[in-house]
N, C-alpha and C positions, 0 to 999 in steps of 0.2 A: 898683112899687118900683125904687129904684137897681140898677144891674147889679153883681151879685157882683165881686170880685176872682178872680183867679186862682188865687193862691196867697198868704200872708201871708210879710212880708220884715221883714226887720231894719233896723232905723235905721239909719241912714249912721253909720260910725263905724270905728275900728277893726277891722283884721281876728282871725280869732280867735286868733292868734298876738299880738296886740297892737303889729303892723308896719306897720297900715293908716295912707293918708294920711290929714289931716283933710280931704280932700275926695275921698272914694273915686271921684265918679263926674267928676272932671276926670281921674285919674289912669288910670280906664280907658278915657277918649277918646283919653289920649294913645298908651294903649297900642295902639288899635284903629287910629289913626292908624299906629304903626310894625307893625301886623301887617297892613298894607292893608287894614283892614275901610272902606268908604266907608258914609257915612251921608250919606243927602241933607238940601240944605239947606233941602229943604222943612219939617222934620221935626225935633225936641228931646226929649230923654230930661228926665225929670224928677221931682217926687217932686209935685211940685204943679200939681195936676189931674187925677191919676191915680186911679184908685178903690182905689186899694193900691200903696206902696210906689213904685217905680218904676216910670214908662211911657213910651209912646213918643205923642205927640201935634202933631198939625199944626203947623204954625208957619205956614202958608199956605193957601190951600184946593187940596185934591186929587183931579184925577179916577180914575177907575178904571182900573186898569192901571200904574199909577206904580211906579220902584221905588221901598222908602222905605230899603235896606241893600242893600248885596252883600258876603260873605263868603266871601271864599278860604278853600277847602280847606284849607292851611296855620292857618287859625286857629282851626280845629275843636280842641276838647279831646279825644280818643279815644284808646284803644288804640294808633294807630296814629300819631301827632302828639305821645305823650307823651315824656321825656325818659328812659322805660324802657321805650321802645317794643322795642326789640333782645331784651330779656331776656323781656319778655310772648309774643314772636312766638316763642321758642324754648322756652316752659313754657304753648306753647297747648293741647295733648293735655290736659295736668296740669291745665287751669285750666277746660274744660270742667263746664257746670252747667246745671240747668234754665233757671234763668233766662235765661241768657247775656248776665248784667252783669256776671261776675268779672274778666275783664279791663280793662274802664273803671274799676271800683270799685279795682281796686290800683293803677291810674293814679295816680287820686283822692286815695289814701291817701299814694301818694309827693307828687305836686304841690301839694296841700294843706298837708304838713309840713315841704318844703323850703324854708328859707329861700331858698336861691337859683333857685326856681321864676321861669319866667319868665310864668308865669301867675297870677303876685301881683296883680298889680291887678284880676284876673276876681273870683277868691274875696273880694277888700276889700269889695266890693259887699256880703257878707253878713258881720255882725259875729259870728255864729255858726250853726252849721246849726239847734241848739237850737229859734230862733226857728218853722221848718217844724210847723206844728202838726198832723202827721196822725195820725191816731185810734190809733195803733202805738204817741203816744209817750203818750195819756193811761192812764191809773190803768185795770188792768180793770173796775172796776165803776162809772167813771164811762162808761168805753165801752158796757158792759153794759145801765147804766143808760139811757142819752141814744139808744141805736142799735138797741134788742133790735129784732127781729124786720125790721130792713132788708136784713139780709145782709154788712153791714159787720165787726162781731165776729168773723165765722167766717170772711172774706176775711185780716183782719188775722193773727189766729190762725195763718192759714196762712203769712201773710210772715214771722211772727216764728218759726213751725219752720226757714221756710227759710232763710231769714238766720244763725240762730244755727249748721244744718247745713255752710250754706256758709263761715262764718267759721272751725269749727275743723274740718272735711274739708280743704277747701281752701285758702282763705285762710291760716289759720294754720300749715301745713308749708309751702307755699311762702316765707313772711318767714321759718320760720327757715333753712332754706335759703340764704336769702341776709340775712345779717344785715349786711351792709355797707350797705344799704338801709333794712329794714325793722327795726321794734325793736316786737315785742310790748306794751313795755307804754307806748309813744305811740301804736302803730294798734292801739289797742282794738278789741273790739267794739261797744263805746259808742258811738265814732267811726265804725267800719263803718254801723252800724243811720243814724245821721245821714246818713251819705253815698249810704247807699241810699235815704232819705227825699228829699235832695238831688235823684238821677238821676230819681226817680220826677218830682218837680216840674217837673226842668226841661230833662231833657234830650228830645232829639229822636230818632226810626230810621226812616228815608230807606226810601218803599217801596221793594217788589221793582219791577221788570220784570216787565209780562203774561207774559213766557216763562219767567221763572225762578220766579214764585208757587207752581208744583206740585212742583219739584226743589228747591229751595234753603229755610233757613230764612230769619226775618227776620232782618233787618240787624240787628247790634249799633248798642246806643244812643250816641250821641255829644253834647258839649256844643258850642252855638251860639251864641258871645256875641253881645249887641244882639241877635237874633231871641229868645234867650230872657228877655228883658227887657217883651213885648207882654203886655199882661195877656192873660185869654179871659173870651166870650163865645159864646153859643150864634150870635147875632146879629152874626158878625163882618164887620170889615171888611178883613182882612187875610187872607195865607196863605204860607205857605213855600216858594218852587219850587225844584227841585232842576237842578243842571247838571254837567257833568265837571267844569267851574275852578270854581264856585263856588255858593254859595244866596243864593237871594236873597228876601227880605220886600216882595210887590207887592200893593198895593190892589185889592181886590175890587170895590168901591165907592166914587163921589162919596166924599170928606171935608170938613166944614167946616173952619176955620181955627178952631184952639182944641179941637177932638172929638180926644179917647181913639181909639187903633188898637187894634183888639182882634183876637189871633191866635184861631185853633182849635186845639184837640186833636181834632177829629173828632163823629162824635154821641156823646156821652158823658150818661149821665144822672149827676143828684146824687149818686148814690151813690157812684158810680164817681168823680166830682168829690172828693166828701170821701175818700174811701180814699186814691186816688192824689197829690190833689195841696193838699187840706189847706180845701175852699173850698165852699159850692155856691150855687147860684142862686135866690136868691129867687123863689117865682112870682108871676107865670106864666112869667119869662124864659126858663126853659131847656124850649124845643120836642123837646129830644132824650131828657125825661127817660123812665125808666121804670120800672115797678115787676112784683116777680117773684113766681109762684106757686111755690112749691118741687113740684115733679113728684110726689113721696109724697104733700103734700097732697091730688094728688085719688084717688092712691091709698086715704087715710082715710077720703076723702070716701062713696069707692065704697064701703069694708067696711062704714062707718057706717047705710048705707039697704039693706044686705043684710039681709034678714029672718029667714035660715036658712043653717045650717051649709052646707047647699050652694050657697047663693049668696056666700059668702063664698069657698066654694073654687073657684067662678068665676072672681073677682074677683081671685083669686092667680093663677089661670091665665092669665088676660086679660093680667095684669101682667109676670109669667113670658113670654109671647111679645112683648106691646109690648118688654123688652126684648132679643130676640133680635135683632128688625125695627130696632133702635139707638133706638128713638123717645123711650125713657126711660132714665133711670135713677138710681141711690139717692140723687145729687148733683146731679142736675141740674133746673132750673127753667124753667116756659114763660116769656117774658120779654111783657110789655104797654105798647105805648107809648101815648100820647094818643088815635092815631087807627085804629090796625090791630095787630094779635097782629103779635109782630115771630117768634114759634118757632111759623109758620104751622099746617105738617103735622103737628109735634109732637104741637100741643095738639088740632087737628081728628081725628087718626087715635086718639090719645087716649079723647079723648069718645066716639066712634065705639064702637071696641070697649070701653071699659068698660059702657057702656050694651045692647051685644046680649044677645039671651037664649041659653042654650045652643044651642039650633039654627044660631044666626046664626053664633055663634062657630064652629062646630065646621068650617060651611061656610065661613068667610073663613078658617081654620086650615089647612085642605084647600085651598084657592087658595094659600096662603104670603101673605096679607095683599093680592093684587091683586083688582082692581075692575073690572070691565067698566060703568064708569056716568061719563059725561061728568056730568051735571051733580054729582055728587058731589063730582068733582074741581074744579068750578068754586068750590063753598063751601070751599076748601081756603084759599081768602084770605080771610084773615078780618077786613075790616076792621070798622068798628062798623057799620055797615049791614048786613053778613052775619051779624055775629054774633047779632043780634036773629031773624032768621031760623033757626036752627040747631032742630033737632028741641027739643022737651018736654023727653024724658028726658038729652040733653044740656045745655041750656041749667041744668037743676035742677042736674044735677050740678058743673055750673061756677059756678054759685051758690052755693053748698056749700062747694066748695073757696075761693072769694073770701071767705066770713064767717071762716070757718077761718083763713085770713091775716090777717086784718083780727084775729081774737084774739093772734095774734104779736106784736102790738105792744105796748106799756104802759100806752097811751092813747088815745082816740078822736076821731074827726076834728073833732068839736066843738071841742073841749079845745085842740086844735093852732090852730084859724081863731078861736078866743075870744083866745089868746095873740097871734097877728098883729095882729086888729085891734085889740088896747089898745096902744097905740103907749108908751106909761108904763112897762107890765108888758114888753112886749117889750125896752126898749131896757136894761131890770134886765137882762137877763138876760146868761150870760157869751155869749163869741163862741162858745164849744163847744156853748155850750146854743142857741144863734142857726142855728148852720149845721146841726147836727143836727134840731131843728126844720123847717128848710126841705128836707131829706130825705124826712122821716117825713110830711109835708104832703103834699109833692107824687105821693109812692107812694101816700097814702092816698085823695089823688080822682084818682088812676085807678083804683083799686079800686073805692071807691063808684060812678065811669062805667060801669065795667062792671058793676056787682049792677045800675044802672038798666035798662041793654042787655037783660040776660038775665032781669031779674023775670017 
């Protein structure tokens, strides 16, 4: 199948203030021209040819290593480059949030409403944020509907507590504070939840340094024009590199003259694709996909083949110290990718002790959970060859927990590979019902690979 898009964009047109030029994308060359962004002339932004929207595509053939942008610091949209940069850096204590997008996001809220923004011609590109289709802005029960048991619903759920938190904790006492600035009822919450959809898509956060990963958080997120303009791809051919003056967009890979550049966000599976950025990958395109056991589940797994009240009070016990040991807990899921358990020890030390019998336990309890056993530790990588290998009594119990999952869903893997291959019946169907689909598909045969693994 064709390669996903990235993200879904708006027609050329108008911006949402209704100021945009009628040719949004000459108008922010020229502006990328006066804010020194270089674009080589290997290389054309465009709407045609691109697999969504607007992309960036050879105009010549390209080897690897090439740059195809460079972008002065200066022409970043952030916290730190906005035209209320002075007033953010003195209400930064105040502006502090889990997330740590409040600061960019009232950037946002100011540059996006000003007329005299001089970052008009960036926002023209989108005729409204509206168009962002991430699963936050459909109907509960079509999300409900199209997503149960991916892990998306209850991802969302949680951005729409935090969102709504952060807008009237935060956000909302600092506008009125300064109301020479901000005016409650143009920076909505409405417009908040878009603008956070916005950053989710498309903005960029420049890793740490190896020495500062253990001290420092990550970097707040900033906007990257033309770099954030590259569709993605799990199979790309581009990538971001970072410098003191400037970033720059350098091929990873030979191009042909006329082939799509396609950036990365990193290994991101579909799920993560549809949450964050509104898209996902048809398969088999995305190698990075995966799909997640919820950790309870095999705690159900376990209480379900317990036979007696005391083996059930085992199984609390066992549970009770997996998570002393951090291995589990009430939220958290073993993650499966194509080829190898990606939450290794989790899930190996897991099985382990749900599976001993009171003896076993009582003596690995007495150790504090150490092992005097090389080869034990060696099946602690668990790719699909190990996993076939794994004892009886674990291999049953993670069998168990996979059918268990596999009931989470609405519908079964049949049902989803009957839908693909009628090419008729598929292309009925909406874009929401399209990409959610290729979600649910591709979680589902790794599941099924693994019931094969461990039968």
């Amino acid at each position: 199948m064709a390669s996903a898009p990235k993200r879904r964009k708006a027609a050329a047109g108008s911006s949402a203030r209704g100021k945009g030029s009628a040719d949004p994308l000459s108008g922010f060359l020229a502006w990328c021209g006066r804010a020194g962004v270089e674009l080589s002339p290997k290389v054309r932004l465009s709407r045609e040819g691109a697999v969504a929207g607007y992309g960036m595509l050879a105009a010549e053939e390209l080897e690897a290593g090439e740059v195809l942008c460079t972008v002065p610091r200066s022409a970043l949209l952030s916290q730190h480059t906005c035209s209320i940069q002075a007033l953010l850096r003195e209400g930064q204590e105040a502006l502090q949030s889990q997330s740590g997008w409040v600061p960019l996001l009232l950037a946002l809220l100011h540059e996006y409403t000003a007329s005299n923004s001089p970052w008009q011609p960036y926002f023209s590109l989108w005729q409204n944020f509206r168009s962002l289709d991430h699963p936050m802005f459909w109907p509960k029960e079509e999300r409900t509907r199209l997503l149960q048991g991916t892990g998306i619903p209850e991802a969302v759920d949680k951005d729409l507590a935090n969102i709504h938190l952060e807008y009237s904790s935060i956000i909302l006492p600092f506008m009125e504070s300064h109301p020479n600035i901000f005016d409650p009822k143009r920076h909505t919450l409405e417009l908040y939840k878009e603008l956070v959809a916005f950053v989710m898509a498309y903005s960029f956060q420049e890793p740490l340094e190896e020495e500062d990963e253990d001290e420092k958080g990550p970097n707040p997120p900033m906007m990257v024009p033309v770099a954030d303009i590259l569709n993605h791809v799990a199979n790309h051919n581009a990538n971001l590199e970072y410098s003191p003056q400037c970033l720059r967009m350098v091929t990873t890979q030979p191009v042909t003259k006329g082939q799509e550049i396609f950036n990365t966000y990193g290994q991101m599976a579909n799920w993560q694709l549809l949450h964050m950025y509104g898209f996902a990958e048809p398969y088999p395109g995305n190698t990075n996909d995966t799909a997640d056991i919820q950790m309870v589940t095999v705690r159900k797994a376990a209480l379900q083949r317990a036979r007696s009240e005391a083996q059930q009070q085992l199984v609390s016990e066992q549970w009770d110290f997996l998570c002393q040991l951090e291995m589990v807990g009430e939220e958290g899921a073993f993650v499966l990718g194509w080829d190898e358990v990606l939450t290794e020890e989790e899930l190996f030390v897991t099985l382990k002790v749900l599976c001993m019998s009171e003896e076993e336990f009582k003596e690995y309890k007495e150790q504090d959970g150490w092992e005097d056993d090389s080869e034990e530790e060696e099946n602690t990588v668990l790719s699909n060859e190990s996993l076939s290998r794994l004892k009886t009594p674990c291999k049953k119990l993670l069998y168990d927990s996979v059918l268990l999952t596999l009931e989470s869903y609405g519908s079964d893997l049949k049902a989803e590979q009957d839908l693909l291959n009628n090419k008729e019946i598929y292309e009925k169907l909406s874009r929401r019902e399209q990409q959610a689909l290729h979600v649910r598909y591709g979680q589902k045969r790794i599941l099924h690979q693994l019931l094969e693994l461990v039968h």
